[in-house]
C-alpha positions in Angstrom: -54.5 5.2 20.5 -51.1 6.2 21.3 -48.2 6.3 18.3 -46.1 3.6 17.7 -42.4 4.8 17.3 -40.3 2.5 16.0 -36.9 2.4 18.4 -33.6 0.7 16.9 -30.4 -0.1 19.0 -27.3 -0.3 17.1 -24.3 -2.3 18.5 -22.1 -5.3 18.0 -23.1 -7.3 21.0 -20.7 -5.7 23.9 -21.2 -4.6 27.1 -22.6 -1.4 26.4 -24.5 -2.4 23.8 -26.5 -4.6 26.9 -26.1 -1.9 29.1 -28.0 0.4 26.3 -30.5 -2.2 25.9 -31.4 -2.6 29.7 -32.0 1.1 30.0 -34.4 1.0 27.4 -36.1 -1.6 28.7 -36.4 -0.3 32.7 -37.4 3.1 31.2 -40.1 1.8 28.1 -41.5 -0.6 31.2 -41.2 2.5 34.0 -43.6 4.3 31.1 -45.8 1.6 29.7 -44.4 2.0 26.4 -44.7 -0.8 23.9 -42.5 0.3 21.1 -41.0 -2.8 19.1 -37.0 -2.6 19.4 -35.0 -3.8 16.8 -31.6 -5.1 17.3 -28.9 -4.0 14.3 -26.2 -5.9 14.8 -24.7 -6.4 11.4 -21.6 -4.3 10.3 -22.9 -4.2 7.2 -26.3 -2.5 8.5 -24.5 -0.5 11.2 -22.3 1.5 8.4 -25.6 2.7 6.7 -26.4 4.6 9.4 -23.8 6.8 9.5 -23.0 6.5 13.3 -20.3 7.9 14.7 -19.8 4.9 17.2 -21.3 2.2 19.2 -23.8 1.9 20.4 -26.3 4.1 19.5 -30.3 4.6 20.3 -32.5 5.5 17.2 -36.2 6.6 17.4 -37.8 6.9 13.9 -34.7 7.1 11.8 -33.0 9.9 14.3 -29.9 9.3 16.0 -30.7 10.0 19.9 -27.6 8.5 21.6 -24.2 7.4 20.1 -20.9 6.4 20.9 -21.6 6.8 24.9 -24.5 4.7 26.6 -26.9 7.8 28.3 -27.8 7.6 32.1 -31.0 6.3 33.2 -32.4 9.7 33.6 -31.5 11.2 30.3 -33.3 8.2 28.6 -36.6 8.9 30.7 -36.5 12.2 29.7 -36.1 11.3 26.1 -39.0 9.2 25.9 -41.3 11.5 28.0 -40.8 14.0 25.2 -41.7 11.6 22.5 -44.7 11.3 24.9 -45.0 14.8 24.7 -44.9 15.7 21.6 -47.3 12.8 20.4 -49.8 14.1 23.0 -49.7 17.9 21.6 -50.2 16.7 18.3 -53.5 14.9 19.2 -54.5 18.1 21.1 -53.7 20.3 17.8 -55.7 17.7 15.8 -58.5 18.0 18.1 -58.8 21.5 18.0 -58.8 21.7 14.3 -62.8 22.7 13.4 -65.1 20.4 11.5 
């Protein structure tokens, strides 16, 4: 069964905020990934994070993308290596004897 990673977008509701959000969607649909995507839009919430700037991409509590939204190609390429390394880690747990 393939990990769950949990994915957070930070932003205040602007345009790039959407446009960060759209590119996450076209490229988790483009790879059949089903992560749950929280939304953090509270100031409060987005100061705990210790961004830099809006909006940013976080996959399991590490800051991917900030400040700038990422093309459509750097975001594939992100979640392929999450892919990635989920896949060698079942192959290193499978090769572990019994």
């Amino acid at each position: 069964m393939p990990a769950i990673h949990k994915v957070k977008l930070l932003g205040i509701g602007a345009s790039k905020d959407k446009a960060l959000r759209e590119l996450v969607d076209q490229a988790m649909s483009v790879l059949n990934i089903h992560w749950p995507i929280e939304e953090i839009k509270d100031i409060n919430l987005l100061i705990h994070y210790g961004i830099t700037g809006i909006p940013a991409l976080i996959i399991d509590d590490n800051v991917i993308f900030q400040v700038n939204v990422p093309c459509y190609s750097e975001l594939l390429q992100v979640f392929k290596e999450f892919i990635t390394k989920e896949n060698e880690q079942k192959l290193y747990i499978s090769k572990i004897p019994k």
